[in-house]
Every structure is written in C-alpha cells, then in structure tokens.
N, C-alpha and C positions, 0 to 999 in steps of 0.2 A: 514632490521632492524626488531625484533622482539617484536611485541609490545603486553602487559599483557592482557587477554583476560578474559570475563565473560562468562558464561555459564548460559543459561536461560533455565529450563525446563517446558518445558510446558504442563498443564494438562487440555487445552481446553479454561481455559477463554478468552473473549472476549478483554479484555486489554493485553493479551501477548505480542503483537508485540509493544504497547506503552511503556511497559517497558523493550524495548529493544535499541526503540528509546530515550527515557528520558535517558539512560546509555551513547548509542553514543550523545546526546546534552555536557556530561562531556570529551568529546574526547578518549570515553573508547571504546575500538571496542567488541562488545556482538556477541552471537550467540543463533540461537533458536532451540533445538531438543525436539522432543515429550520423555515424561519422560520416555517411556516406551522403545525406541531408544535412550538410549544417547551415545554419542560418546566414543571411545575407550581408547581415550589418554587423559582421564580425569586429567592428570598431565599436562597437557598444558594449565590447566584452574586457574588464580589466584583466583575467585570465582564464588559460585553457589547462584543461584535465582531461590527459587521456586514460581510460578505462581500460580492463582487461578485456581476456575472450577466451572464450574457450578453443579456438580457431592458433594453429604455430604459425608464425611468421615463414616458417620452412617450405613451408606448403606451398603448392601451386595456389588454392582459392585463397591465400593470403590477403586480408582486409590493409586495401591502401590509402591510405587517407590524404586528401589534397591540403598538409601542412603550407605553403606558398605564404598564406596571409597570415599565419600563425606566429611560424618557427623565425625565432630574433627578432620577430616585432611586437609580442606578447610574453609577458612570463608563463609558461608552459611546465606542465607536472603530470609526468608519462607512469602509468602503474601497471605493473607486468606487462601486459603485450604490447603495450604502448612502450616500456623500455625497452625492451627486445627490440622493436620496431624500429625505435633511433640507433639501435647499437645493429641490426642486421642489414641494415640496409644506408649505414653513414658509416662507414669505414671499420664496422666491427666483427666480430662474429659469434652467433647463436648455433649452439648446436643443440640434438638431445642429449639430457641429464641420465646421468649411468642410474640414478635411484630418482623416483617421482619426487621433487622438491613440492610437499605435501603438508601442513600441517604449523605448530609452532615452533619458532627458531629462533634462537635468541641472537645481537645484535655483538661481535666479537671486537670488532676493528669501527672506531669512531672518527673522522678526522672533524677538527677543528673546523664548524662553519655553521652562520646563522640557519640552515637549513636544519639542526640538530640540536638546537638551543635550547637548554634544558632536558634535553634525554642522554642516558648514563648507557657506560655499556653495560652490556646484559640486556637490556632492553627485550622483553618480545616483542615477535612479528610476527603475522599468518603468511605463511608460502602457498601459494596454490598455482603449481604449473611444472610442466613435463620436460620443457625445455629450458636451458641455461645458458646466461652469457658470458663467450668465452674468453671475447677480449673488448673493450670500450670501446665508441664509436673515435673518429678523430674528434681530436680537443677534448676528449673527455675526461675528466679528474675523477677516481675512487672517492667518493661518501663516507662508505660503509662497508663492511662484511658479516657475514657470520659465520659458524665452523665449517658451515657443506659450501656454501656460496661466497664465493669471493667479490663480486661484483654485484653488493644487493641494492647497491645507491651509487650514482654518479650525478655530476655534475658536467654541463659541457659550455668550455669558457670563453667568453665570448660572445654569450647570449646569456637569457636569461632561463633555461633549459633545466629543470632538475629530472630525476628517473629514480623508479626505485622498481626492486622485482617482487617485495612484498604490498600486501593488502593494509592500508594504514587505517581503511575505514569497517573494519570487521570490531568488534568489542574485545580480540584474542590479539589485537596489535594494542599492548596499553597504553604506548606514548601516540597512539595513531592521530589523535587528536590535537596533539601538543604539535605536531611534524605538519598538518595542514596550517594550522593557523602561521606557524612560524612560515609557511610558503605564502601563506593566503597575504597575512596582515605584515607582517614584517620583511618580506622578500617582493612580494607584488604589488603590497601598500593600499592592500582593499580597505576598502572603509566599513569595519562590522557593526552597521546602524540598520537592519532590517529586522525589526522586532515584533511581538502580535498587536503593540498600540500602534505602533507606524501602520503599519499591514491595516487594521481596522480605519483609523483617522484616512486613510488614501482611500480605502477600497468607498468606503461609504461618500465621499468625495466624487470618486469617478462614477460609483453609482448614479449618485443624482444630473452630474454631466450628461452623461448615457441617457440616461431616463425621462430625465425631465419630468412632465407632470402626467408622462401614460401609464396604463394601468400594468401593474405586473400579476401573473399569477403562478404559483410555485403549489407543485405535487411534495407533501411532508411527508414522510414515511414512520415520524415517531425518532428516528435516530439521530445520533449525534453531527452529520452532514448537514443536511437538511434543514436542521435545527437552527444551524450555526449562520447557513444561509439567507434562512429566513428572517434571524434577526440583524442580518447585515441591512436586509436590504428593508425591512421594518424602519431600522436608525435613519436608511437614507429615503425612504420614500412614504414611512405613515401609511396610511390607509388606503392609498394606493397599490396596496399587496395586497393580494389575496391567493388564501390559503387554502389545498383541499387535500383530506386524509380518506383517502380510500382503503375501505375494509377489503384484501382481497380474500378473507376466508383463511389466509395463510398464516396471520398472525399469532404470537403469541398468546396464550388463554388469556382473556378477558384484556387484550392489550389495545386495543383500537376503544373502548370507553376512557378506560386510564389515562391513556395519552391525549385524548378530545380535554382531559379535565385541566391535565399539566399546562397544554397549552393557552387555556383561558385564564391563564395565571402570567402568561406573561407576555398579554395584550396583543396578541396575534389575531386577524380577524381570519378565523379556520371555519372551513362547511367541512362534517365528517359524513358523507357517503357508502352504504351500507352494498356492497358488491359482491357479498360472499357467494352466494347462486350463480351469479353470472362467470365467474371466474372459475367454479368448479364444474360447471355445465363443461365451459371449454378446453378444461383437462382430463375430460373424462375419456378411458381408454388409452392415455398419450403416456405412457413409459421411457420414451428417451429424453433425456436432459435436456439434450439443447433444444428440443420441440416444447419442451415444456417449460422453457426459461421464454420463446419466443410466444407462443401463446400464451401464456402470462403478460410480456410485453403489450402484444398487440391490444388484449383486450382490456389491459390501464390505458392504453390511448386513446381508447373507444368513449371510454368510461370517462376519462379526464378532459375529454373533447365536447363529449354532453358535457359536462358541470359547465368548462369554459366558455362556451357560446349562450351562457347564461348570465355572464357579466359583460356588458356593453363597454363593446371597446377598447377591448384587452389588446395591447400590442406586442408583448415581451411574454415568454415563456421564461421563470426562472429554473435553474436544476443544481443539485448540490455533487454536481460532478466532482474529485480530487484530483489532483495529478497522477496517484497511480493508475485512478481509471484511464485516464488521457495516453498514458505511455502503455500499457497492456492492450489497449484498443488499436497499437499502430501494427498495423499487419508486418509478416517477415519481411514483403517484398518493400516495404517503407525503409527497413532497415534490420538489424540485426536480434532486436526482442522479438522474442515471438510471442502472438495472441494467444492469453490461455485460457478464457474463454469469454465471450462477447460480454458484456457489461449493458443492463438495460436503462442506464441513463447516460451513457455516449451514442450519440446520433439516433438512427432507426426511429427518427420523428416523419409521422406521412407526410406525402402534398399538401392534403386539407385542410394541415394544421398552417396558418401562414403566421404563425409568430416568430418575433426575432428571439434569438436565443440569447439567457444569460446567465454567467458564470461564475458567481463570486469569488468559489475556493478552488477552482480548477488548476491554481499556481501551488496550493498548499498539500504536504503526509497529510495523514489522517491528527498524529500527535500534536499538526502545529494546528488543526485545525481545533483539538480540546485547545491548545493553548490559546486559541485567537476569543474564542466562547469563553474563556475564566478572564479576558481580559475586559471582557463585555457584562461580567458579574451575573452568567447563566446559571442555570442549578447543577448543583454538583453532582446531584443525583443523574441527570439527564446528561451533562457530557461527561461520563462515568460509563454509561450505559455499553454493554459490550457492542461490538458490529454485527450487524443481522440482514444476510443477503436478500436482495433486493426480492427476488422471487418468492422470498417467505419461506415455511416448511415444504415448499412444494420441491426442493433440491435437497429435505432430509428426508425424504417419502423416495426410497427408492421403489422403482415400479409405478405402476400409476396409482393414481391420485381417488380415494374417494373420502365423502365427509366423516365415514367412521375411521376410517386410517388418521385423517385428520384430527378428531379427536381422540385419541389415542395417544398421537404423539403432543397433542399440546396437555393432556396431563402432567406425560411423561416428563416432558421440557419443563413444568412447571415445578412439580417435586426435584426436580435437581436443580435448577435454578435462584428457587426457594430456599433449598437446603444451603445451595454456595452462600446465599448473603446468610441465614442464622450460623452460621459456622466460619460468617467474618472471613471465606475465601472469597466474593465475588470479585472486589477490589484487587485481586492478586492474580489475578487470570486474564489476562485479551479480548481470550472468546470462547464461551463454552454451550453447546447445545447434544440435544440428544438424535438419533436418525433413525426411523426406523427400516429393519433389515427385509426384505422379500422372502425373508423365508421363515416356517414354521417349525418350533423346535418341541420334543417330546420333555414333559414334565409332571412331578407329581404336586394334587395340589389336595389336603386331605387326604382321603383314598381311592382320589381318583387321578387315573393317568389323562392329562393333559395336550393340547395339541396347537399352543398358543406361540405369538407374536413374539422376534426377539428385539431389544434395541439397542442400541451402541452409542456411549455415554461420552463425547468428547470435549476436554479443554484441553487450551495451547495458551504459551506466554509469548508477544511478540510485542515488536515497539510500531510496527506500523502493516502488518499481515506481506510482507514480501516473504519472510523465512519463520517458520514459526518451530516450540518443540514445545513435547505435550509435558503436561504439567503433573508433577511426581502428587497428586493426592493422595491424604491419609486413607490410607485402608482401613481405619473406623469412619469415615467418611462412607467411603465409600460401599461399603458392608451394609448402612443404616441405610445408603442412598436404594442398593439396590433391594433391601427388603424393602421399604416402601412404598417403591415403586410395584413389585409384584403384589403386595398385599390391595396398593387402593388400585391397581391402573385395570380395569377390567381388560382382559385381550392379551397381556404381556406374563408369561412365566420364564422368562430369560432376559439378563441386563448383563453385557459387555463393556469393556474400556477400552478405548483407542489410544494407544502407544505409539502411534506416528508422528515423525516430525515431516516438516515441509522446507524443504524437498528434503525426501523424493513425494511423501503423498501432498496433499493441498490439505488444508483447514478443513472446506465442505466435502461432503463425499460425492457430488456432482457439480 
C-alpha cells in the first residue's frame, strides 16, 4: 500500500526531527533530507516543510534552497528561517529584531482561515530567532500576529504556500499540533493512514520479498531496538533468523544471563556468546571515547564474524538501526546536522564481512518503534526497558577501562536501577544510569579517612533522546539511593546528581 508522504527539509535547526515526529504523531509518515540534498522524486511527496536554522537569511552563508519544483506545485509550510526566506528574498523584508524574539508568545491577531481552524486567540507559540519580518513577501496575506511580532503567519495567494515565524512542533506551542494537521490533512489533503499495524503488516511483507528463503542473522543487544527487529523479521522469515548476544563485559550486572532467558520466551532462535576478556583486553589502557567506542566496534565484529561463518550460508546481516541514528550519522559536509558522535550500528561494517545489509526500523523514533513492538504483543517489560548505549559502561567509565572499575559501576548501576523500579520511578524516567568519575575523593568511613571512588547518578525525561531534561527526584529517593550505594558498593564514598539538560550537555557523559 502506498501511503502520502511529507518531505521535511532541513536547514540545521535543532527542532527538525521534532517536526517530523509531531507529523508521524498524525499518522503521516515524513522524511528528513538536508535542503541542500533533497530527494529526486519530489513527485512522490504530497508536501513540503521547511525547517528552521540557526543560520539569518541576512547573511552572506545564507542557506538557499533550489524551491523550482516545490513552490506552487506543492503545498508548502515554511517555519522560521524558511518564512524569512520566502519573505527575504520574494519581495519582502527581514531585518534584525531590536529584542531576541526568544521564548513563549502568545497569538494576538487571528484572521479567519482554514490554516487556524480551531485555535483561539491567545494561543501560545515558541519564538526562537534574532531576526524579524518586516514586511510580506508579494502576495502575501497576514495569518497571524502576536504583541512583539506582527508578521508571525502569512499566507501567500496564489499558491499553496503557508509561513509561520514560530516553532509549532516544540510541546510550548499548544495548538502546534492542531496547525499541522489543519496544513497537513485539511489544506494539503494528506491521507493520515501510517499506523504501527500498517508499518508492521508492510514491513514483514517486503521483508520476506527482500529475503526470500536466505539466511539472516542479527547481533541483539538485549534492548528495545533490536528486540523489535528481531521480531519483525522472526514474523517474516521463521527460523531463518538467527540470533547472537554477545557479552561484551560492559553489560549491566548480571544482564547478559537475564536477557538469554527473556529471549527463550519469545521463540527467537539466540547463541549467547561469552566476550567479556576479549573486549576488555582490547580496552585496556584506552581513555579517549571515541577510541574506545571504536575498539569496542571493531572487536563486536570480530566476535560477530566468528559466530557468523558458523551458520552456513548466511546472506543478510540484520541491524536495529533507527532513524535518528540514520540522520546524526550524516556528516556536516551532507548537509546542515552535524555528527554528534559516530553510532556503532550505522556502517563501519569490514570487507570480509560480505553480507547484505537489513534494516527494518531505519524509517522509525525510537517511541514508534515501542509502539510498532506493543502492536506485535511484546513484553511490556522489555519495550519499557530504558536505552542503553551500544558500547555499554565502557562510555560511563570515564578514563580507561579495567574489570574492577567495571564492577563497581555495575553495582552501582544496579542499586539505583533497583531502587527506580521499587519506588515505582523507573517507568517515569527515559534513561537513567550511573558514571563513574576519574577522580578520587577524601571521606570518612568509621574512623577512618577514606581515599575512594566517586559516581554521578543520572536521569533524564525525553520522548525520543534528541532533547532531554533531568528529572526533579525525590531527595528521600535519593538520600536512601546514595547511602546504599556507599554502604554496599566496595570502592565508592562519594554519590553526585546530574542536573543537566540536553542541550547544552548530552544524556551520556562520552
């Protein structure tokens, strides 16, 4: 089945992927290409969104996007630098704003039009940008305003064109939602039928196309990815899958038995492979992240390469790649996101491995990808499971790496972990883990001074890990958290809390 599709081009902002998501939340299925790369069969797109940027149209490096096959032959929905863009350069003008148009602003001036159907004035909206437009492009009609901005929506007549200078897809725009659809479904007449039983009934469909009767084999990691992967392509190909869990030593305490057991439960044919030596050999001495996120890499391939030349005939590598890893992995010079840090299941597969690659959930967030797994009646327990980077504890071990640093923190990780589900927060949190810090802190333990380990105790709320903020815990929580931890965790007389959001810092601390 062929279902209507959006196009989002993206010029860098930081909200691009969320308004990609707030499209699929209407069961519209989107896509994100860097403006400067956009796709070739722009006829296979029912409409176009332009994205923000951190970048003024005023600017000489000003981002120019080749509109030709777009503009009045598609319905089009330009969001801040993309309104500026039609208004700066179509007969309008943009200048800068005497005060940073920063933050929420409510919606003063409404005019009559299906673009606003259903939202009142007063309305919020999130403003994010330095520069303001000063007059409409030609043909263009006022939308909207608010107290500071007079020009926060147009319309330009004659096509099918809408603009707006606020973010509709942040969660601080509250009709943001209600203003897509009314563009999406009722102005561009998308058809919202992209659901997780469609999504599954197709995908397992084209799987077996794809496949046929070769062998596939897919690396699990225990997470909710993966997981989700594996049972896609279990529906479509049986026992033709095969599954291998490799211990790299980095895991959560006693997680690699646990999860062998989960998985014999829901008829997956899994080998659990016991690595822990070999992966710590090869980090021994290696302190910088990304060397240590790549030797981690290389030596799962090693490892994953023996297991695989061990089933006869294998043709297909499966991997529970997502869409964010797909779009973070596209270097600056691709287009305007920049790489934040490599991801060790997009590409950096060797020569010797000569299998084709496949991708079940490469199209989906991470949230549709629980929703695709609940539509498939997996355990709730399991697509529940927070996200736990690919590399393991080895990116919450700042410093290098040995097996008693390692057990330490998987204590550590465990009493707090522990503690979120008895106290009924685990389900309320994203992602929470503990990191240990490089340094030694003085402390008293009985009557003696102390010369031990400190850790730093982080949860964050997010809906799909692009923006995250940490999570307000009880301080009796947290109190009981950290005397527990110093009382059983041999090594540890100091426990910290991380109060960062993302951005400016990230979730993991490498």
């Amino acid at each position: 089945m062929q279902h209507d599709k959006v196009l989002i081009l993206d010029f860098g902002s930081q909200y691009t992927q969320l308004i990609a998501r707030r499209v699929r939340e209407l069961n519209i299925y989107s896509e994100i290409h860097p403006f400067n790369k956009p796709p070739q069969n722009i006829d296979s797109y029912k409409a176009v969104i332009l994205s923000g940027s951190p970048m003024s149209v005023r600017s000489e490096g000003a981002f120019h996007p080749d509109l030709s096959e777009i503009r009045g032959k598609k319905p089009m929905l330009a969001v801040c630098y993309g309104a500026q863009y039609l208004a700066h350069f179509s007969g309008g003008e943009v200048a800068e704003s005497n005060t940073r148009e920063y933050g929420r602003a409510n919606l003063s001036y409404i005019k009559e039009d299906a673009f606003f159907k259903g939202i009142s004035k007063g309305s919020q909206v999130w403003m994010s940008h330095s520069d303001t437009i000063k007059a409409l492009p030609t043909a263009g009609t006022l939308l909207a305003s608010t107290h500071d901005v007079e020009n926060a929506a147009f319309k330009i007549e004659g096509e099918v064109t809408y603009a707006i200078q606020f973010h509709p897809e942040v969660y601080h725009s509250t009709d943001g939602k209600q203003l897509l659809e009314n563009f999406l479904v009722h102005i561009a007449n998308v058809n919202p039928d992209w659901t997780p039983d469609s999504f599954v009934e197709e995908t397992v469909e084209a799987l077996q196309k794809k496949i046929g009767k070769d062998k596939v084999v897919l690396g699990l990691s225990g997470g909710v990815d993966s997981s989700v992967a594996a049972m896609l392509l279990h529906k479509a190909i049986g026992e033709n899958l095969y599954c291998i869990f490799v211990n790299n030593g980095l895991l959560r305490k006693d997680e690699f038995t646990q999860v062998l057991e989960q998985y014999k439960g829901m008829g997956l044919n899994v080998k659990g492979v016991d690595a822990a030596t070999r992966f710590l050999d090869a980090l021994a001495g290696e302190s910088d992240p990304e060397l240590k996120r790549k030797a981690i890499g290389r030596v799962f391939i090693e490892v994953f390469d023996d297991e695989a030349h061990q089933i006869k005939d294998v043709k297909w590598l499966a991997q529970g790649t997502i869409y964010p890893d797909v779009i973070e992995s596209v270097s600056a010079t691709g287009g305007p996101s920049a790489t934040i840090k490599s991801h060790h299941n997009v590409g950096g597969l060797p020569d010797f491995m000569k299998l084709k690659i496949v991708e079940p959930l490469k199209a989906l967030f991470k949230d549709e990808v629980r929703r695709v797994g609940a539509s498939m009646d997996m355990d709730k327990q399991l697509l529940g499971r927070h996200p736990f980077p690919g590399p393991g504890l080895a990116i919450r071990i700042l410093g290098d790496i040995t097996a008693e640093k390692v057990r330490i923190l998987q204590e550590v990780d465990a009493v707090f972990i522990n503690g979120l589900k008895a106290a009924g927060l685990y389900d309320k949190v994203w992602q929470a883990g503990a990191i240990l810090l490089p340094v030694n802190s003085v402390g008293v333990m009985g009557d003696e001074r102390t010369y031990e380990k400190c850790v730093a105790l982080r949860a964050v709320e997010s809906t799909d890990g692009m923006t995250a903020d940490w999570v307000n815990l009880p301080y009796e929580f947290l109190q009981k958290t950290s005397n527990d931890i110093i009382n059983k965790v041999k090594g540890v007389n100091r426990v910290v809390y991380d109060i960062s959001s993302k951005p400016p810092a990230t979730i993991e601390w490498e």
